[in-house]
KEZA-440441 format. One record per residue (C-alpha): chain; x, y, z; residue number from 0. Coordinates in nm, 3 decimals. Example, Ala and Ser with C-alpha at 12.3 -4.5 7.8 and 13.67 -1.06 7.14 Angstrom:
// residues 2
A, 1.230, -0.450, 0.780, 0
A, 1.367, -0.106, 0.714, 1
//
This chain:
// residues 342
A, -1.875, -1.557, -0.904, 0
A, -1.554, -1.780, -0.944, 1
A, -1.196, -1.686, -0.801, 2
A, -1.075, -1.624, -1.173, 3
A, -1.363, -1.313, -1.178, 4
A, -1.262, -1.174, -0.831, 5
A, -0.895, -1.218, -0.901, 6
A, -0.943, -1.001, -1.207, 7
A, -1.230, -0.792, -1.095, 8
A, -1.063, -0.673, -0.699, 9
A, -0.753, -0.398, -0.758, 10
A, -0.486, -0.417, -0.437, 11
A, -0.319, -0.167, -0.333, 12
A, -0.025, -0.158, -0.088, 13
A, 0.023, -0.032, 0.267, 14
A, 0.106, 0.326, 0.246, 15
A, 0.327, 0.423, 0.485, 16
A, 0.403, 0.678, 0.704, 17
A, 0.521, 0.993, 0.528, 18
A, 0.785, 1.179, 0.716, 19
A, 0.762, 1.513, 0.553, 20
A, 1.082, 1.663, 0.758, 21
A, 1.274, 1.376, 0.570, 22
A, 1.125, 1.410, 0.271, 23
A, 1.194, 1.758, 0.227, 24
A, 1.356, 1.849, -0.187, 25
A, 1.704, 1.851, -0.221, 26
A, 1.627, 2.102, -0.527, 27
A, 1.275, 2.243, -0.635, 28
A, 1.254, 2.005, -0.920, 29
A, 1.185, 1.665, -0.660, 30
A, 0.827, 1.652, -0.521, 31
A, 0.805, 1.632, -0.074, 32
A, 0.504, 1.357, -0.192, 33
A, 0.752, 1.075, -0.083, 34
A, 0.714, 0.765, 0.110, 35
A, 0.856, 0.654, 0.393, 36
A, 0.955, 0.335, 0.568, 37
A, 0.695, 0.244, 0.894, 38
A, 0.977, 0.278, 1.171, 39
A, 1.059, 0.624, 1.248, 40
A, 1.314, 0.735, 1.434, 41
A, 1.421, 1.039, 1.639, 42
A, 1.794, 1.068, 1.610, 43
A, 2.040, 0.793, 1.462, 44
A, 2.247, 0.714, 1.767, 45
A, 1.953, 0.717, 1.990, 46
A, 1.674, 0.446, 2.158, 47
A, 1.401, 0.419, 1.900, 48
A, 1.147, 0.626, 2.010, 49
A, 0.768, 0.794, 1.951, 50
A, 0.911, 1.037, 1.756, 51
A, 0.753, 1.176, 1.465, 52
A, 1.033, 1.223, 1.164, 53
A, 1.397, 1.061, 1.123, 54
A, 1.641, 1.303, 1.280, 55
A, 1.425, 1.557, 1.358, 56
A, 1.693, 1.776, 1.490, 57
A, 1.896, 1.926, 1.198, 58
A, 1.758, 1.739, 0.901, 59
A, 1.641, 2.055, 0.737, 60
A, 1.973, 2.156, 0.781, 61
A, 2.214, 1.891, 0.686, 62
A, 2.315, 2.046, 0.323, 63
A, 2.422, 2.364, 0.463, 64
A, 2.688, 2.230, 0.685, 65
A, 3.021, 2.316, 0.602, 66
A, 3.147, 1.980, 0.692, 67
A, 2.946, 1.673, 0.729, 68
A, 2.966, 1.411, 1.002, 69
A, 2.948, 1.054, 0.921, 70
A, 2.574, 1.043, 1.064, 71
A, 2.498, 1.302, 0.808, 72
A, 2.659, 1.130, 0.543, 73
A, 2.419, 0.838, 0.631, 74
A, 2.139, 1.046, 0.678, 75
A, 2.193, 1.220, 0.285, 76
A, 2.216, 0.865, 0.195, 77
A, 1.856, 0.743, 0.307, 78
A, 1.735, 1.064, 0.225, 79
A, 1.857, 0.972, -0.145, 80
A, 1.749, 0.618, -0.113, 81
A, 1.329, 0.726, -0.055, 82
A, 1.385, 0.980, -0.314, 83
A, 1.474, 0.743, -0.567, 84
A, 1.219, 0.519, -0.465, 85
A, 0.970, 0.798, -0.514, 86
A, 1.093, 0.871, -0.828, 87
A, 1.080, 0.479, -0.935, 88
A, 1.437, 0.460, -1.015, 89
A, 1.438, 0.146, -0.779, 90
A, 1.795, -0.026, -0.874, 91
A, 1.938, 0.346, -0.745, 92
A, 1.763, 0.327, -0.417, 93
A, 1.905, -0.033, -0.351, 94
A, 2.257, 0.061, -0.473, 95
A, 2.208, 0.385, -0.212, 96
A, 2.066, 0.162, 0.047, 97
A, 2.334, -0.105, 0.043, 98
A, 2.617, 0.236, 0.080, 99
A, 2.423, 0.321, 0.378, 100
A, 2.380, -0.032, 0.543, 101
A, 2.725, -0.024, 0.567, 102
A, 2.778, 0.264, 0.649, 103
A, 2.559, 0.217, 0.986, 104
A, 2.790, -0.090, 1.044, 105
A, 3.100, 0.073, 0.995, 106
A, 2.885, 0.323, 1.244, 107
A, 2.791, 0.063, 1.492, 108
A, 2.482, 0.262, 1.478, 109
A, 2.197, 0.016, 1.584, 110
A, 1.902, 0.232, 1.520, 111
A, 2.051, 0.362, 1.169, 112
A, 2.079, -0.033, 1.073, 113
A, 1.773, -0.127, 1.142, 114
A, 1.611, 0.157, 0.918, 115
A, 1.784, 0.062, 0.675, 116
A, 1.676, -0.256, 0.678, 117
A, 1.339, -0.119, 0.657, 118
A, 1.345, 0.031, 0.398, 119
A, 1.501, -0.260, 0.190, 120
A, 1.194, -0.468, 0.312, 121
A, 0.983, -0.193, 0.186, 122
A, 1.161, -0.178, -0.142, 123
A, 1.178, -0.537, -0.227, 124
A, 0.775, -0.539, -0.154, 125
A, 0.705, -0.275, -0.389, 126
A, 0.928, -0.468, -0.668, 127
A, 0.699, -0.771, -0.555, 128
A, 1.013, -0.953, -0.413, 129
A, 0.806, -1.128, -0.136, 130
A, 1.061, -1.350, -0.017, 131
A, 1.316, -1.124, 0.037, 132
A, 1.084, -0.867, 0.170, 133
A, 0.943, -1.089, 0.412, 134
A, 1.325, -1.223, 0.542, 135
A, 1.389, -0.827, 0.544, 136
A, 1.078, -0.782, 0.736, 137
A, 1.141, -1.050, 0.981, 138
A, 1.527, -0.901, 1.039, 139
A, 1.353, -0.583, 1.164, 140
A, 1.172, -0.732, 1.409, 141
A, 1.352, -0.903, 1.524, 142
A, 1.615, -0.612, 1.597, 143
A, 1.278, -0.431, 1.760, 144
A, 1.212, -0.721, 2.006, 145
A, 1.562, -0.735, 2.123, 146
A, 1.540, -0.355, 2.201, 147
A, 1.268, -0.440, 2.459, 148
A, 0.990, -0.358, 2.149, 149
A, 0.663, -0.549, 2.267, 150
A, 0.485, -0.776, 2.020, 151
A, 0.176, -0.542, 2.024, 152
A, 0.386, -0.200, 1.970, 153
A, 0.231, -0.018, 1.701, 154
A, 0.600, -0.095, 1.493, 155
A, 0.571, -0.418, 1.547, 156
A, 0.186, -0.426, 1.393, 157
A, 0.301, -0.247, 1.106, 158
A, 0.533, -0.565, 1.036, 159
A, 0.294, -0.815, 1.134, 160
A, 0.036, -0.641, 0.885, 161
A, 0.294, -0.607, 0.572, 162
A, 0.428, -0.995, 0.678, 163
A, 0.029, -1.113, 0.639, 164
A, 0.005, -0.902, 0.289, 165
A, 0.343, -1.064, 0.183, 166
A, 0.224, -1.456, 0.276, 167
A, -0.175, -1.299, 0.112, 168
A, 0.007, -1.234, -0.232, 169
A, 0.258, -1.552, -0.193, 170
A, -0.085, -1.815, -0.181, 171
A, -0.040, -1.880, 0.136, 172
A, -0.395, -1.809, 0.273, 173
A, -0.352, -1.976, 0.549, 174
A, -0.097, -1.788, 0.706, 175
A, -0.204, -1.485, 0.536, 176
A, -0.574, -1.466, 0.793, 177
A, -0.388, -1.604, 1.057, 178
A, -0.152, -1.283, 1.072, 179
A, -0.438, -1.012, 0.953, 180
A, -0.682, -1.180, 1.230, 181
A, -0.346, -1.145, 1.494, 182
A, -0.269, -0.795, 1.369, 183
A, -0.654, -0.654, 1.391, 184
A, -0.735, -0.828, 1.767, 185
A, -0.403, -0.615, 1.890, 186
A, -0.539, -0.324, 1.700, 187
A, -0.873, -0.368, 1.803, 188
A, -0.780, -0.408, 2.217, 189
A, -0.537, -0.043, 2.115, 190
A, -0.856, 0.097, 1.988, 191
A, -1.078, 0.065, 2.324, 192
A, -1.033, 0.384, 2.444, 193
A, -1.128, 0.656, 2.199, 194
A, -0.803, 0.776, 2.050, 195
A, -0.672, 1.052, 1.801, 196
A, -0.410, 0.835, 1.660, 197
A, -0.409, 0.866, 1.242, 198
A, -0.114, 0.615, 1.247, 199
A, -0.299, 0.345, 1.437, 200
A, -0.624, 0.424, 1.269, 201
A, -0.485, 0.394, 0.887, 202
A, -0.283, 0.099, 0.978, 203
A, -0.592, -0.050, 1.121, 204
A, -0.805, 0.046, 0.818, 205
A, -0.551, -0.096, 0.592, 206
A, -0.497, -0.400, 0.749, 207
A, -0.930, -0.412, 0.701, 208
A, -0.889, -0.412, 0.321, 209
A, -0.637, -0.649, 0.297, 210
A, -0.800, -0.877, 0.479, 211
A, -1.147, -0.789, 0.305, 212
A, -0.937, -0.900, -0.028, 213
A, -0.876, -1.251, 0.126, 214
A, -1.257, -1.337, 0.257, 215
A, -1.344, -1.207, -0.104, 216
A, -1.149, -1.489, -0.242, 217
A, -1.290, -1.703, 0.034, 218
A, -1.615, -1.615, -0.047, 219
A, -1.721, -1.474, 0.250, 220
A, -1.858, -1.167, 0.122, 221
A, -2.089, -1.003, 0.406, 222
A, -1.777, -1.036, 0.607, 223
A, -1.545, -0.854, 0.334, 224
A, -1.831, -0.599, 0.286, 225
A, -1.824, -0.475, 0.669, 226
A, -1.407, -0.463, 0.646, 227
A, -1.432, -0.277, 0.369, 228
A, -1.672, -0.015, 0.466, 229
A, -1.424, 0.003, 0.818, 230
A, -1.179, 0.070, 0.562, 231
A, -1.335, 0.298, 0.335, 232
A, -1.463, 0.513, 0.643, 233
A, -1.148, 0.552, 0.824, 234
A, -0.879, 0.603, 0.516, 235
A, -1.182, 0.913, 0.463, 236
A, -1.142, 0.991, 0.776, 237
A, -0.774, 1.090, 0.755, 238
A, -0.729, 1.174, 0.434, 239
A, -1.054, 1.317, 0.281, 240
A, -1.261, 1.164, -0.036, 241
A, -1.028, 1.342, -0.295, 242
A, -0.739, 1.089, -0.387, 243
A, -0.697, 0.805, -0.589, 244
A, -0.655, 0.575, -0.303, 245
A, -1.080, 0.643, -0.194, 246
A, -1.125, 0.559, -0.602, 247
A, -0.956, 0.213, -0.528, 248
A, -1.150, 0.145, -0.220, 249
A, -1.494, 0.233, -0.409, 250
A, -1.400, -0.013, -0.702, 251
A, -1.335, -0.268, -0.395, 252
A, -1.624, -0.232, -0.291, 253
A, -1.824, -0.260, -0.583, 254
A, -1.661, -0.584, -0.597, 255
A, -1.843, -0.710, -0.264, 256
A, -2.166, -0.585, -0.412, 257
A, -2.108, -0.721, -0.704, 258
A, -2.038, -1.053, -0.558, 259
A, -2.399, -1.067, -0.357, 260
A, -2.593, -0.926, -0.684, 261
A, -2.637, -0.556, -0.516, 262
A, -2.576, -0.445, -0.887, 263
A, -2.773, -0.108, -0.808, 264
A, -2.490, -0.034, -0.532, 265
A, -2.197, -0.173, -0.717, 266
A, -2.329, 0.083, -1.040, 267
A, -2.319, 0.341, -0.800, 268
A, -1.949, 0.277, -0.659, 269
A, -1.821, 0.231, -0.973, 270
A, -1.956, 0.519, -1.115, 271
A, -1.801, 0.717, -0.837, 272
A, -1.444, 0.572, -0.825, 273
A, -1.478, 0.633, -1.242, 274
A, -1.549, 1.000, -1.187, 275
A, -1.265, 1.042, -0.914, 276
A, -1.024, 0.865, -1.132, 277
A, -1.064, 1.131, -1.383, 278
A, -0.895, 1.406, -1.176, 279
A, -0.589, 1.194, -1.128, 280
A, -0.432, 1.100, -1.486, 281
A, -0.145, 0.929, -1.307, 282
A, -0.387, 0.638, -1.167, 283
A, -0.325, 0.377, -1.397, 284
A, -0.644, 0.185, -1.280, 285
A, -0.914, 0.412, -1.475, 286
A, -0.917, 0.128, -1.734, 287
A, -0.971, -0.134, -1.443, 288
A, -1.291, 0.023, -1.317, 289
A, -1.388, 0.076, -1.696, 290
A, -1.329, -0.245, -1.775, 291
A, -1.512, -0.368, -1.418, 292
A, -1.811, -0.139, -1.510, 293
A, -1.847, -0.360, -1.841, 294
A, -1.842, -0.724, -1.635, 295
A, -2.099, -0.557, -1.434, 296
A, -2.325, -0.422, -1.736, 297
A, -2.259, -0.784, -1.819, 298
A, -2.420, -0.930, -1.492, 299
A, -2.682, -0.663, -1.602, 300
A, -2.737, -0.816, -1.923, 301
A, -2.628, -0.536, -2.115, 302
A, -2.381, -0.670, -2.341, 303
A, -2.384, -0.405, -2.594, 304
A, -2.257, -0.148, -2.367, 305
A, -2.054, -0.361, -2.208, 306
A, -1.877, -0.479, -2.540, 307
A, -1.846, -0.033, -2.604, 308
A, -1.648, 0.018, -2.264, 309
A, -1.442, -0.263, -2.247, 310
A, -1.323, -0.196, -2.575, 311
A, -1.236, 0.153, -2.464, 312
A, -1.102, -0.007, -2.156, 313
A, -0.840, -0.190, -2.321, 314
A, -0.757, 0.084, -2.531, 315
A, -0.720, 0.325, -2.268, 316
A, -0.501, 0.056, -2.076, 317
A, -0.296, -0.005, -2.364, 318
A, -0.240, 0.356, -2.387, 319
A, -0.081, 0.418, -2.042, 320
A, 0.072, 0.089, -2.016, 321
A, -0.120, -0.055, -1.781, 322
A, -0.089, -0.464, -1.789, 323
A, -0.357, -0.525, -1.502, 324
A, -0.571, -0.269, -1.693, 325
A, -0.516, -0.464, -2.046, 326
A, -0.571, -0.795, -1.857, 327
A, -0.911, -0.700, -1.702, 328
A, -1.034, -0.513, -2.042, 329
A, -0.914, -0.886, -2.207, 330
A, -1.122, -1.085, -1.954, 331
A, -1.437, -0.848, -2.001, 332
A, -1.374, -0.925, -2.333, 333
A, -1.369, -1.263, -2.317, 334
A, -1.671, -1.265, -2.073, 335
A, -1.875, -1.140, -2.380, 336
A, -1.720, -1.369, -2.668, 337
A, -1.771, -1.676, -2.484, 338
A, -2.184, -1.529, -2.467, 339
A, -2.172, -1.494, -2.890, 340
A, -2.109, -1.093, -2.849, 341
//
């Protein structure tokens, strides 16, 4: 199977961070809690970074019932706005909001609120696939952590290293890409000796698997990608249960492996079950990925009739919601089969 296949065929999916439902609570009932957060969290703005669960924990709930607002909680509505609007995918807001509240944690002197800021800039500009920028961003914040006494294997400082590897993964540069999963899973792995009940250093660890299960993929190292995948698809189950789009992803992943060593028997049955997940969640744009994947696979089957049927419907579908990496792997099925007289 050549890169161009597995390039097409293999649907990433970003680190999902942390969500911090105290922070994310609705400013009115209209604005969904499902938000995401940045991967530092903080206790109180003002205060050492610390183990603590949700970003001003004390009187967050609170803040828009105050009579009069301090300057902290001016900077705390601001970030509160900022995720919002990067929920909602109104991304130019959330960096206008972001930049008010960067300065305002200067104007502040408030180290911790500064460097959560930062965060979530580095978080922004990787979902708008500014890599770059993301990864300077990225580098900022830990920089910031290690001169607060933060130690290279803290479980913030993992979440960088992990995002910084995905960052140089989707930039080409491979190299540097395995060399900072391979750092970021040994630290894991020596966290995980013990037997912990840690979600957060679980799914980062799981995560971190897939990722670097993408990259062997494209090496070509398949049993290898196969085994960080599973890792992957056991522990995000683990955590979050078999019902949501992300376990639909990570079933189409691995129908790539199997795919890739001619377990066509498996890879039908993966797909099959990602396909029937994806039909509870209307919102998951990659329905006409998997469709389109299930018709390069009845083409390794030799059933290019059917195949020709659902990646036609593929495309369609993808055209219908928009979806360009859906369109693009319905147009390469497509090709597949032209270029074999169908």
């Amino acid at each position: 199977m050549n890169t161009q296949f597995l390039v097409h065929f293999l649907r990433r999916f970003r680190l999902n961070p942390v969500v911090i439902k105290k922070f994310c609570q609705p400013i009115s009932s209209s604005i969904s809690t499902n938000c995401r957060s940045p991967l530092i969290q903080h206790q109180k703005l003002g205060t050492q970074l610390g183990g603590g669960n949700c970003l001003l924990a004390a009187g967050i709930l609170s803040m828009f019932s105050k009579d009069e607002e301090t300057p902290e909680d001016k900077l705390a509505n601001n970030i509160k706005w900022s995720i919002l609007y990067i929920q909602r995918g109104e991304l130019h807001k959330a960096e206008q909001m972001l930049h008010l509240a960067l300065r305002m944690a200067q104007d502040l002197q408030n180290k911790d609120g500064i460097t959560y800021v930062y965060d979530i800039m580095a978080n922004l500009a990787m979902e708008r696939g500014e890599f770059k920028k993301a990864e300077k961003l990225f580098v900022t914040v830990m920089q910031r952590l290690l001169g607060d006494g933060y130690a290279q294997d803290d479980i913030k400082m993992l979440h960088i290293s992990s995002k910084i590897a995905e960052i140089k993964f989707h930039s080409g540069d491979l190299a540097s890409a395995e060399q900072g999963f391979k750092w970021t899973i040994e630290k894991l792995d020596k966290k995980m000796v013990e037997p912990k009940d840690d979600s957060e250093l679980l799914e980062l660890w799981g995560i971190t698997k897939d990722n670097y299960a993408q990259l062997l993929m494209l090496q070509g190292k398949f049993d290898e990608a196969k085994i960080c995948l599973t890792q992957a698809f056991d522990v995000h189950c683990q955590i979050h249960g078999k019902n949501n789009p992300e376990v639909a992803t990570l079933l189409n992943n691995l129908a790539v492996v199997c795919t890739s060593t001619n377990d066509l028997v498996q890879a039908e049955v993966y797909l099959t079950e990602a396909m029937e997940l994806a039909k509870h969640f209307p919102e998951l744009h990659d329905s006409g990925i998997f469709q389109a994947n299930r018709g390069l696979l009845f083409i390794k089957q030799g059933l290019l009739d059917e195949a020709k049927k659902i990646c036609t419907f593929a495309w369609r579908s993808a055209k219908k919601v928009e979806s360009d990496d859906g369109v693009q792997q319905a147009d390469y099925c497509l090709k597949q089969l032209k270029e074999l007289g169908v």
